[in-house]
KOLZAFI-646413 format. One record per residue (C-alpha): y, z, x. Coordinates in pm, whole numbers. Layout:
% residues N
(r (Y Z X)) ...
END
This chain:
% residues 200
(r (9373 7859 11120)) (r (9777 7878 11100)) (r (9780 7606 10873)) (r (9649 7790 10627)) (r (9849 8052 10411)) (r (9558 8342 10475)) (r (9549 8190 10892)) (r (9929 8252 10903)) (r (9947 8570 10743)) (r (9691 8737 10980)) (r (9821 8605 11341)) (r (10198 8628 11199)) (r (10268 8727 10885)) (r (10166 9059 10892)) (r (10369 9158 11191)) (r (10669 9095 10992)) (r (10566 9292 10685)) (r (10473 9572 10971)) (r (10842 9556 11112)) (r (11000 9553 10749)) (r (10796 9899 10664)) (r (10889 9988 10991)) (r (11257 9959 10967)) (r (11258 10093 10582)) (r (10995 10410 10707)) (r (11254 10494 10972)) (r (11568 10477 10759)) (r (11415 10679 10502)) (r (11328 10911 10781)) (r (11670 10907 10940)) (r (11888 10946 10560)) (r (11638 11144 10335)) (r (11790 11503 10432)) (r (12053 11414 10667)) (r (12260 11197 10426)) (r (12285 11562 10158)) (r (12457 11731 10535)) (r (12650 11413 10606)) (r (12795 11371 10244)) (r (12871 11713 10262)) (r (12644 11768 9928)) (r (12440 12041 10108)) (r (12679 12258 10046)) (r (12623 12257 9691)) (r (12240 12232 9690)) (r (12288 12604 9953)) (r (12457 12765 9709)) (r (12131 12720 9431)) (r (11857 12941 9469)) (r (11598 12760 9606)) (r (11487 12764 10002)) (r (11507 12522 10243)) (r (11161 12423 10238)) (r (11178 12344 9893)) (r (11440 12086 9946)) (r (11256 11965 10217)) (r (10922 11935 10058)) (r (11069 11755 9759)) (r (11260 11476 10009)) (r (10926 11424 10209)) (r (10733 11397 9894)) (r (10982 11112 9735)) (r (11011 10943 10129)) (r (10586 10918 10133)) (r (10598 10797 9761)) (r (10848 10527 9847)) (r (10719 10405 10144)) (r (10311 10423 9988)) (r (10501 10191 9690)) (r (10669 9967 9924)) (r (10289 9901 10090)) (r (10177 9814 9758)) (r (10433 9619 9603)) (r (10403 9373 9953)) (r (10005 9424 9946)) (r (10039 9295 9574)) (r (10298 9032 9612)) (r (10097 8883 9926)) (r (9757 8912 9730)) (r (9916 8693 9420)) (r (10055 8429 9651)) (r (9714 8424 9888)) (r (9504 8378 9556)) (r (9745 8052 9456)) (r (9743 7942 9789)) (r (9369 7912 9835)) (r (9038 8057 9902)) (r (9035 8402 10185)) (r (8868 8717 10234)) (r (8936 8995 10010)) (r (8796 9289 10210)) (r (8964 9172 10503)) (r (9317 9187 10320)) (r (9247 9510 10214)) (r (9223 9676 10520)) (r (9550 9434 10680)) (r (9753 9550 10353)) (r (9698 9935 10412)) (r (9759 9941 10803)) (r (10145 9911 10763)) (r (10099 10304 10668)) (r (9955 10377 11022)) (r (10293 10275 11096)) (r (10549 10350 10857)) (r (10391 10731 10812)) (r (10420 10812 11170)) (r (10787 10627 11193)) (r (10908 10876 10916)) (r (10781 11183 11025)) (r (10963 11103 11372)) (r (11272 11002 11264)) (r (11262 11297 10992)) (r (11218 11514 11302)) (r (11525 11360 11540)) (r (11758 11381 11214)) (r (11695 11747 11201)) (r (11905 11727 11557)) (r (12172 11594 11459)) (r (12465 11607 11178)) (r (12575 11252 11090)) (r (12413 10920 10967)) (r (12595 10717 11190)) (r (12408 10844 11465)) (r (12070 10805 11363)) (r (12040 10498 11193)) (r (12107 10343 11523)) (r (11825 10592 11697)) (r (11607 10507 11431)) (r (11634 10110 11433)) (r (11621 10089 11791)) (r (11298 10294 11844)) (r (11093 10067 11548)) (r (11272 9786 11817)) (r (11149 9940 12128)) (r (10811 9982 12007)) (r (10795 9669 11904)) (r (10891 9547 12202)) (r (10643 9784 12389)) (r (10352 9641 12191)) (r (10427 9271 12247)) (r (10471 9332 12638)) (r (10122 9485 12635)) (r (9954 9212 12537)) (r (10124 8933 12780)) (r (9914 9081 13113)) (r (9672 9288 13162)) (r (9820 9485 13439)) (r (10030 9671 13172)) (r (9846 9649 12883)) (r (9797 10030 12925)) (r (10128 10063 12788)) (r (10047 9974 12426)) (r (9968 10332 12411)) (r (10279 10459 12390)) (r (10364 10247 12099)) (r (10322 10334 11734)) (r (10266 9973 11659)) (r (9886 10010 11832)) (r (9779 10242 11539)) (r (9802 9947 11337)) (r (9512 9782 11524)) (r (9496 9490 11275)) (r (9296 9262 11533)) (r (8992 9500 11491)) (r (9055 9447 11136)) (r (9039 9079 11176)) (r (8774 9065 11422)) (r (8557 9322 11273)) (r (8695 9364 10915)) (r (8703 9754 10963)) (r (8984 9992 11027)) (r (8937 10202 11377)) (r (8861 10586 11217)) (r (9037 10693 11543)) (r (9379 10536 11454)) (r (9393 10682 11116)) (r (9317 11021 11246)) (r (9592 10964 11513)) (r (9862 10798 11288)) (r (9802 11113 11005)) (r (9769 11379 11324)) (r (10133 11246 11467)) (r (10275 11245 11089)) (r (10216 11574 11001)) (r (10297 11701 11366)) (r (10666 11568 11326)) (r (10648 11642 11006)) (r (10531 12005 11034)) (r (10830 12014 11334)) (r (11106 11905 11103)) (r (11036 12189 10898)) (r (11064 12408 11155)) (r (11364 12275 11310)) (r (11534 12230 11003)) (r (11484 12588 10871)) (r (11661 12685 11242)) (r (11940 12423 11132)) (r (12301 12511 11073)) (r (12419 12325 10780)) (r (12753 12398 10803)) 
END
């Protein structure tokens, strides 16, 4: 039931709060380590002894800390305004307000990976915005006919398979295995790429 605050979140709401840790995941993705070469303040942190993982593993650990508190501060926010509004299932949230992370994990870890590529944040905030569009886009085009539906699979956005979630009130096991396989994949690749990386 649209009409209702709960109805409205699950057919539409969520999408947007999906998009919104979409776009933020792939930002943080894009800026996190390439802003430090773009600002030119990599040449400082170069010349202190620590390694290049090390700076990496501390930017990945504050990205996946900010995104995890962006989840919950909208998860929380949602959950205080659903409880005024009315009467809905609790479980059922639950399960909605964590699948942005299938998401916004996988988004990050990709966009961490293509900034490793290049030198400026110019470039990649562009890159990074258009790919949370085009999977988006990929996602809503699946479910029109069909014929194509196939192609949801190449979309990040099916990992976050809330109509299970609403249908069943259970997250797919399948999806979270996929969405933390592809995050620590690109993740795992940044590293390598970035140790390879000329900074200067």
């Amino acid at each position: 039931d649209v009409s209702s605050a709960y109805g409205w979140l699950k057919s539409e709401g969520f999408m947007f709060v999906m998009l919104i840790v979409g776009f933020y995941s792939s930002l943080l993705g894009t800026t996190i380590v390439l802003k430090e070469e773009s600002d030119k303040t990599i040449e400082y942190l170069g010349s202190l002894p620590i390694t290049r993982n090390r700076i990496m593993t501390n930017k990945v650990i504050v990205a996946l800390t900010c995104i995890i508190g962006m989840v919950l501060i909208l998860g929380i926010f949602n959950y205080v305004g659903l409880i005024i509004s009315g009467d809905f299932d609790q479980k059922q949230y639950l399960l909605l307000s964590v699948t942005p992370l299938l998401i916004g994990l996988p988004l990050f870890g990709l966009n961490l990976l293509i900034s490793t590529f290049l030198h400026k944040t110019k470039k990649t905030v562009g890159i990074s915005l258009g790919l949370v569009f085009l999977f988006y886009l990929i996602t809503m085009l699946s479910e029109i006919s069909e014929s194509i539906e196939f192609i949801k699979y190449f979309s990040i956005y099916t990992l976050a398979d809330t109509r299970n979630i609403i249908t069943k009130v259970k997250m797919n096991p399948v999806m979270i295995v996929i969405s933390l396989g592809l995050t620590i994949g690109f993740i795992a690749l940044s590293y390598i790429r970035y140790n390879k990386k000329e900074l200067v």
